[in-house]
Residue frames relative to the residue before (quaternion, step in Angstrom):
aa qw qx qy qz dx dy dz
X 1.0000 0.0000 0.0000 0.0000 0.00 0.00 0.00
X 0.5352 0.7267 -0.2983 0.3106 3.25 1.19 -0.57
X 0.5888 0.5167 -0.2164 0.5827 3.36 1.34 -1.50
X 0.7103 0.3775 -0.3772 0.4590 3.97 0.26 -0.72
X 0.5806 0.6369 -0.3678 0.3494 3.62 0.78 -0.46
X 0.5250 0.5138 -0.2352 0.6364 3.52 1.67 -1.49
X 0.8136 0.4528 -0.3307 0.1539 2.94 0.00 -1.00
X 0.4849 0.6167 -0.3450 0.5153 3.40 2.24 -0.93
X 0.5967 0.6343 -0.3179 0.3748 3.52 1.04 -1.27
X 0.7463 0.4471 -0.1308 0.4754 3.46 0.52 -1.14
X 0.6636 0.2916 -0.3523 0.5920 3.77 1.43 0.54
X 0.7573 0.3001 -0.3294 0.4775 3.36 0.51 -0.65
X 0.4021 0.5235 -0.5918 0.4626 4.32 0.50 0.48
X 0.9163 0.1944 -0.2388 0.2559 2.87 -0.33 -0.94
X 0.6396 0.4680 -0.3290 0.5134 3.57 1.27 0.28
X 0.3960 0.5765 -0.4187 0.5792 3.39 1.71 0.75
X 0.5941 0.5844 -0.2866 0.4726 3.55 1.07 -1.45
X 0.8199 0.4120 -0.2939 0.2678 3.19 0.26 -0.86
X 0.5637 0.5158 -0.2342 0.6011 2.95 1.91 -0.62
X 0.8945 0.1692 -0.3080 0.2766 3.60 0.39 -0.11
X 0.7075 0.2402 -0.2524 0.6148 3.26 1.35 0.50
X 0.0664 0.8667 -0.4850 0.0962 3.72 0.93 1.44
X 0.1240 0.6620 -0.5686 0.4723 3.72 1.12 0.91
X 0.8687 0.2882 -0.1653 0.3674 2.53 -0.82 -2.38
X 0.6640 0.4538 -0.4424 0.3969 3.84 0.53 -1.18
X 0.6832 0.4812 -0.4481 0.3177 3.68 0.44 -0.31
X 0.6167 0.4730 -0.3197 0.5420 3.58 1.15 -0.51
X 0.5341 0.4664 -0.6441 0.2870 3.69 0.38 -0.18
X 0.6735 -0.4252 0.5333 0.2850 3.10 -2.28 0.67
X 0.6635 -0.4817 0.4584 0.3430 3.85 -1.19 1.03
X 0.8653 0.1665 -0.2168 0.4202 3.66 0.78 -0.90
X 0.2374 0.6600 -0.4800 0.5269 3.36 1.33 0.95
X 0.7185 0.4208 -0.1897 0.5202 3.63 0.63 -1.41
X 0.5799 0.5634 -0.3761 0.4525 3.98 0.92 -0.57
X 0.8724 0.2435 -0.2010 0.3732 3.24 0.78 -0.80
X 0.4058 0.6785 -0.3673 0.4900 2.91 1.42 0.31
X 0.6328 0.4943 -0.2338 0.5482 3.60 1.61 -1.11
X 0.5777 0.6043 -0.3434 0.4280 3.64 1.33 -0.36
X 0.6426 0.5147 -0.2702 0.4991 3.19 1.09 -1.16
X 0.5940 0.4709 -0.4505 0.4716 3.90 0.47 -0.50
X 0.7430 0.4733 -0.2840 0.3785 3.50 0.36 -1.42
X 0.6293 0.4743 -0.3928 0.4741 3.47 1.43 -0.38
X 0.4233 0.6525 -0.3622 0.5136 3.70 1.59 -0.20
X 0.7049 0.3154 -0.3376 0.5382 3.61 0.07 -0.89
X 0.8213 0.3014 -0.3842 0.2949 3.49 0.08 -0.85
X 0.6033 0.5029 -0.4502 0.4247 3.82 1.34 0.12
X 0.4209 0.6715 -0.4012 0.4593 3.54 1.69 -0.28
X 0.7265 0.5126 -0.2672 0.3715 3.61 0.72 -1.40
X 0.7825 0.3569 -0.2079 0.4659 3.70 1.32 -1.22
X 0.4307 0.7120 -0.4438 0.3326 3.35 1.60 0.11
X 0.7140 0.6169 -0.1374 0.3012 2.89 1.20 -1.59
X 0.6880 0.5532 -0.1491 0.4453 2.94 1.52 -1.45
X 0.7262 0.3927 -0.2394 0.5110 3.16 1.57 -0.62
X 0.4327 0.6314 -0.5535 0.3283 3.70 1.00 0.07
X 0.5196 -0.4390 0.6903 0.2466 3.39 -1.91 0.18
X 0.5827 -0.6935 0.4237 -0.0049 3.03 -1.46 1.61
X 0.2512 0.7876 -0.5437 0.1447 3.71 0.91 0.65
X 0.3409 -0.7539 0.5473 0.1260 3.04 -0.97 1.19
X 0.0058 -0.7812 0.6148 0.1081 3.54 -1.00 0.74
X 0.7810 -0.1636 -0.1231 0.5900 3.78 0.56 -0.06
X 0.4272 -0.6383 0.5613 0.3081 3.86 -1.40 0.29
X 0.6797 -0.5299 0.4497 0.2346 3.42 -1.43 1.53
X 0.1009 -0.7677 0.5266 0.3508 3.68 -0.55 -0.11
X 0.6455 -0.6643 0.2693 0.2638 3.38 -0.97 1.02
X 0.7352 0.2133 -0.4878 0.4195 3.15 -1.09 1.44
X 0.1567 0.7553 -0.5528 0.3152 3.72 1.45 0.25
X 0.5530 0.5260 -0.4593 0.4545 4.06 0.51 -1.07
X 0.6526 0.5538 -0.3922 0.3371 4.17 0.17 -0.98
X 0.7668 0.4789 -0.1825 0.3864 3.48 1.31 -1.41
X 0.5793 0.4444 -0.3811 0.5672 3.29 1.58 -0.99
X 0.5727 0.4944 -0.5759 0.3097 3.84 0.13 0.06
X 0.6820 0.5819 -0.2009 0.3949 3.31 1.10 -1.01
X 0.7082 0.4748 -0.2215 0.4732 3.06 0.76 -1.18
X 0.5893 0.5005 -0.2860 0.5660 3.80 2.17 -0.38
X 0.6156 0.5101 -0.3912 0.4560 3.55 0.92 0.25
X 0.6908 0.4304 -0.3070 0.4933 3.25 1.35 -1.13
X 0.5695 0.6302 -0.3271 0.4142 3.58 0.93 -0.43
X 0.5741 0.4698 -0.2813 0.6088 3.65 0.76 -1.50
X 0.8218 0.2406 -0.2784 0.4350 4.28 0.08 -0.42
X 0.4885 0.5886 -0.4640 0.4469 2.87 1.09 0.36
X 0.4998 0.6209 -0.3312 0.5050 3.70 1.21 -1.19
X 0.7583 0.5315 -0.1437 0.3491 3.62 0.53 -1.57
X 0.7259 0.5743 -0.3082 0.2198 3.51 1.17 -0.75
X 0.4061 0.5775 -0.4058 0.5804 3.84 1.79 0.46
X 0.8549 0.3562 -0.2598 0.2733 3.16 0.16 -0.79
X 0.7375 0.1213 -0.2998 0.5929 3.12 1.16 -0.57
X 0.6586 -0.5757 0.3775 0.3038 3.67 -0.07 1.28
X 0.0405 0.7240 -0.6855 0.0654 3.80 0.18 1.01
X 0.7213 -0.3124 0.4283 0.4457 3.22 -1.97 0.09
X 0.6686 0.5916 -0.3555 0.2768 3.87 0.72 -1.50
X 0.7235 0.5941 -0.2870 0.2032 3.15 0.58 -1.29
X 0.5532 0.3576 -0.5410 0.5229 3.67 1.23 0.72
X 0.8431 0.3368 -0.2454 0.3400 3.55 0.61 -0.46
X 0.6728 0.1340 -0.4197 0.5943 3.61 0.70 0.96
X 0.5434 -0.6951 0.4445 0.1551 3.53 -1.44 1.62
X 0.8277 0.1297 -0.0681 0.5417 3.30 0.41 -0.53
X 0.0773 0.8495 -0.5214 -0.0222 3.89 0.49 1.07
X 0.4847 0.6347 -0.3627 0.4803 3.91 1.42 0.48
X 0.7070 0.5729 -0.1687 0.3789 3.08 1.04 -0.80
X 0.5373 0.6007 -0.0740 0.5874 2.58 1.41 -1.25
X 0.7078 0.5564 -0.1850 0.3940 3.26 0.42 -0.67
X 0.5903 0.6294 -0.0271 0.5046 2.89 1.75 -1.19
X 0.5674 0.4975 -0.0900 0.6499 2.97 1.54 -1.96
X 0.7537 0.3579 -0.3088 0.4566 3.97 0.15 -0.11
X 0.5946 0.4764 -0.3660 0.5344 3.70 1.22 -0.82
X 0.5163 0.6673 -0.3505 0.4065 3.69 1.09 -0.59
X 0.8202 0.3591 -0.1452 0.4209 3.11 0.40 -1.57
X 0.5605 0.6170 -0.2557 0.4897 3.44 1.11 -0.97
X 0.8056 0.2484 -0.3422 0.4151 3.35 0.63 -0.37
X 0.1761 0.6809 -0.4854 0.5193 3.91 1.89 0.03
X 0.7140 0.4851 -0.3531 0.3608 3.71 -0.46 -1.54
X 0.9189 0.1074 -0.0717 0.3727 3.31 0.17 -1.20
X 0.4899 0.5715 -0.3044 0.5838 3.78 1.59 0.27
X 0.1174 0.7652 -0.6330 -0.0059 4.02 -0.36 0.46
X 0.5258 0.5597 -0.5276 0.3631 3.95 0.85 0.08
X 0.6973 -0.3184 0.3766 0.5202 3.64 -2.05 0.26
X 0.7012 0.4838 -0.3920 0.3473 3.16 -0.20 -1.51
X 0.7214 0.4581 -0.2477 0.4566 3.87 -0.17 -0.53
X 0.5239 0.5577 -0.3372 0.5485 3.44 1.09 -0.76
X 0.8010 0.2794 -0.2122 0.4851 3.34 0.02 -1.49
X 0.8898 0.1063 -0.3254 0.3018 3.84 0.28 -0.07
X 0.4290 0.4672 -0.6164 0.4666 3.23 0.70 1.19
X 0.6286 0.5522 -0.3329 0.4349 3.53 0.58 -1.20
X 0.6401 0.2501 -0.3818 0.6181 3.94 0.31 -1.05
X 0.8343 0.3174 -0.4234 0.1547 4.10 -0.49 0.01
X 0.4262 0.5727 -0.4868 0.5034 2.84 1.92 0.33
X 0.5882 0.4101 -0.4220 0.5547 4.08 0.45 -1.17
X 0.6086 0.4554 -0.5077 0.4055 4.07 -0.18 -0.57
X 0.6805 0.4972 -0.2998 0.4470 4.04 0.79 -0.87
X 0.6223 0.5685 -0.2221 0.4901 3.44 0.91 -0.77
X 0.6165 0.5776 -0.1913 0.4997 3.01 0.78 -1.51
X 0.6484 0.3060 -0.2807 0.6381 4.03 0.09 -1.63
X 0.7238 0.3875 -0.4613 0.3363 4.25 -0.34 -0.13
X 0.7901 0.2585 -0.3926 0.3934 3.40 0.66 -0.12
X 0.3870 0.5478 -0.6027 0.4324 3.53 1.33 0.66
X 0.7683 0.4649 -0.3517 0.2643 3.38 0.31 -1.23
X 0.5785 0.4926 -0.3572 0.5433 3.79 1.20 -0.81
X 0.6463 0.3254 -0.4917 0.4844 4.45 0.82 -0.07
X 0.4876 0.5671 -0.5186 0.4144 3.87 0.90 -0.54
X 0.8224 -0.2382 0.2290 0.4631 4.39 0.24 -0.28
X 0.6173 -0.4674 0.4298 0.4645 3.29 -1.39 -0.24
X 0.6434 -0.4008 0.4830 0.4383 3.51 -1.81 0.41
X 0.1765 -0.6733 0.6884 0.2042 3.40 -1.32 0.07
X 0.3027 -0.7529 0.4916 0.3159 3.80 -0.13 0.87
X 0.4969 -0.4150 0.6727 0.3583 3.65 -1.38 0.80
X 0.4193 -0.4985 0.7021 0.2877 2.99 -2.30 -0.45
X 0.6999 -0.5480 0.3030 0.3435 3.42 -0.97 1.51
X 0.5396 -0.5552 0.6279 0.0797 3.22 -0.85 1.08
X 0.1071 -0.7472 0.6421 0.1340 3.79 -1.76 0.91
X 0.7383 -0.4573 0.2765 0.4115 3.15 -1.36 0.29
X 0.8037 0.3653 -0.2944 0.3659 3.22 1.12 -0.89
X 0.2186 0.6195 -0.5806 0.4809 3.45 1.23 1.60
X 0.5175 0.6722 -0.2472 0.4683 3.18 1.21 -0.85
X 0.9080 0.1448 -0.0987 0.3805 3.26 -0.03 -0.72
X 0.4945 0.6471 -0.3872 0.4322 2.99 1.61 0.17
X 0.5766 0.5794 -0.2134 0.5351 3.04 1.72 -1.59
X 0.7046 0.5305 -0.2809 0.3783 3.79 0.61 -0.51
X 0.6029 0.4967 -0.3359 0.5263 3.38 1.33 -0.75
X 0.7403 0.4878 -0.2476 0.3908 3.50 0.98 -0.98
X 0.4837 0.5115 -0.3902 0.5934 3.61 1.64 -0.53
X 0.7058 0.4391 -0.3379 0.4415 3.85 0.10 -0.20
X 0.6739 0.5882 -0.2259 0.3858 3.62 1.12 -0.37
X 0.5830 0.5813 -0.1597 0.5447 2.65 1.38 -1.84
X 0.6294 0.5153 -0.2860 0.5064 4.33 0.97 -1.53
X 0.5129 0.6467 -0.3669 0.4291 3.40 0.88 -0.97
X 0.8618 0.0907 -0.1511 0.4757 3.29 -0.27 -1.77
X 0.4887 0.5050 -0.5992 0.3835 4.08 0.57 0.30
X 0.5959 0.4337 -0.4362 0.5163 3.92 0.38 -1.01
X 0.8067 0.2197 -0.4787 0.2679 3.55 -0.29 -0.80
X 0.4032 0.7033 -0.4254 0.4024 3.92 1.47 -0.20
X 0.6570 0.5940 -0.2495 0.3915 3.43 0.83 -1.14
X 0.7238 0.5228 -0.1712 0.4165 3.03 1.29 -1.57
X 0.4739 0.7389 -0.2395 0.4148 3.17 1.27 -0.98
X 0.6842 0.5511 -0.0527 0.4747 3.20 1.20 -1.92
X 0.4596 -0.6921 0.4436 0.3362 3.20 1.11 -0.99
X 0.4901 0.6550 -0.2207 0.5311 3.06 1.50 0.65
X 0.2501 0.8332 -0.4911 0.0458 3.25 0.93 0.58
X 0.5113 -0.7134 0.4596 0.1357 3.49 -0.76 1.72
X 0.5760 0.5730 -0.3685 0.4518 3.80 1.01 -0.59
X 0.7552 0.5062 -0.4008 0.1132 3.54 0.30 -0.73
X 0.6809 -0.4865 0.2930 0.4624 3.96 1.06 0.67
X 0.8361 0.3367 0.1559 0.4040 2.79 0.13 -1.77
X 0.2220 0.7031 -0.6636 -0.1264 4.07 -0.53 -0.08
């Protein structure tokens, strides 16, 4: 559990830093900020072997067919990630469509995960999403994007189907096969 703990640590510092002392993060040196981006990426990947290596303590049991919603709630999430970049209609009318995203991959996996180990790292990266939105909404007002087209839309859609594509078959891979309804 130890290694997922570092590992939660080692994403959510430095994306706290930036949110509470965005001075200093603007003045760091380009390769100050490189290795700082190392250290997250070493986060996800000690996040991934934490998990895999934690002990299984149940704390409550999923109720069956929960697997249908986290699929859903992983499609809406995965386009949610997408809606900045490829300019969707949303992106003037929900502020923080990453987060969110985050905030849904969070929960979605809650639904169908009831051990510690899941608790603590969906739960600390959902509160870590929550958390970085209500700094960012005290840090000033929203500045609206410009309206978003449709073909953000569908760009964002082709890529939300890819992106589900290669996680489900990752999952599977993992043993985790995300199709089966029911866990």
């Amino acid at each position: 559990m130890s290694i997922l703990i570092l590992g939660i640590l080692l994403w959510v510092l430095p994306h706290l830093f930036k949110r509470l002392a965005p001075r200093r993060h603007l003045m760091m040196m380009p390769q100050i900020k490189a290795m700082v981006a190392g250290f997250v990426l070493v986060g996800v990947v000690l996040m991934v072997i934490g998990y895999r290596m934690a002990d299984v303590v149940p704390i409550y049991s999923p109720l069956p067919g929960m697997g249908h919603a986290n699929n859903t709630l992983m499609l809406i999430s995965i386009y949610l990630f997408g809606v900045s970049g490829a300019r969707s209609v949303l992106i003037d009318k929900i502020r923080h469509p990453m987060l969110w995203g985050m905030v849904i991959w969070s929960v979605s996996h809650l639904l169908v995960n009831g051990d510690l180990s899941s608790i603590v790292l969906f739960g600390a990266l959902g509160l870590w999403a929550v958390g970085e939105m209500v700094l960012i909404n005290r840090a000033g007002p929203w500045k609206r994007p410009k309206p978003g087209k449709l073909l953000g839309d569908l760009k964002n859609l082709i890529g939300t189907a890819l992106v589900y594509g290669v996680i489900t078959w990752i999952h599977s891979l993992l043993g985790h096969n995300p199709f089966l309804g029911s866990y």
